[in-house]
C-alpha positions, 0 to 999 in steps of 0.5 A: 516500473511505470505499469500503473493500472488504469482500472479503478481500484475497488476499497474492500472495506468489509471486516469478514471472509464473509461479507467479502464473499458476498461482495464478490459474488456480484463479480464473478466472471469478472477480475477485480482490482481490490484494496485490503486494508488495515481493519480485514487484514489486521482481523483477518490475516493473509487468508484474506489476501489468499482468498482474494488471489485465488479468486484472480483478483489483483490485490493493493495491500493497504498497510501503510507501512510506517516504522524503522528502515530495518522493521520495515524491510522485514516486514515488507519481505513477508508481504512481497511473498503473499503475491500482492500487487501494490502496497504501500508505506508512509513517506514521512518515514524518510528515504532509508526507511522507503529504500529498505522497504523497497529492498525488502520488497525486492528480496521478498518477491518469489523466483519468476514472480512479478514485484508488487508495485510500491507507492507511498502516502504523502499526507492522509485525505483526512489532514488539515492544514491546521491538523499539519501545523498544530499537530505534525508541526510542518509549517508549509502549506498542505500542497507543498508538503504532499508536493515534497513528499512525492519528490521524497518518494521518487528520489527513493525509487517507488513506484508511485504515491497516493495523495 
């Protein structure tokens, strides 16, 4: 699957249905390409994810799913049915992990509906390379373990990364 879009994704980064509302009535007549991160979901639930469907916006769930292979795949079923367009999950979890998150994606997906695109994170924007070395004790360069992590994720079978 290489159908990566092309228009920016807009990072809903808002904490009400409200503010989300007030946002998008700028946008009306226009589909947008939205991120519904941890803090709207996690405060809001799938309503929010429902609200932005209904109102023909393509929707990158922003989780970053990051748990055992098994929780994941679950986790990622319940999500593939909620019609999102992307989501995502923390490479550092490992190829099983990244797989069964792939699977659990696939089995998720209704009948007759397009699967969402599954890409994971290698590292956050927010790691340093001192933060890398004294906290993840990973001692190579930053460069190199985003670079690994992409190869992870590739040989894994997602679709994409964000690093």
């Amino acid at each position: 699957m290489n159908n990566m879009q092309s228009k920016p994704i807009i990072a809903l980064d808002f904490s009400t249905s409200e503010e989300i509302k007030q946002f998008l009535a700028h946008f009306k007549e226009e589909q947008l390409f939205v991120k519904v991160g941890m803090e709207l979901y996690y405060q809001n639930g799938p309503e929010v994810v429902k609200l932005m469907k209904s109102l023909g916006h393509q929707i990158f769930l922003d989780l970053k799913l990051h748990d055992i292979p098994n929780t994941v795949e679950r986790s990622m079923k319940g999500l593939a049915a909620l019609d999102v367009d992307m989501i995502n999950v923390h490479a550092a979890g490992g190829k099983q992990m990244m797989e069964a998150a792939m699977n659990g994606i696939i089995s998720g997906t209704p009948a007759g509906s397009q699967r969402p695109e599954l890409i994971a994170v290698t590292q956050l924007t927010s790691t340093t390379q001192e933060a890398m070395r004294t906290e993840q004790l990973i001692q190579v360069p930053l460069l190199q373990s985003v670079i690994h992590y992409a190869k992870l994720t590739q040989s894994s079978g997602l679709d994409g990364v964000v690093c």
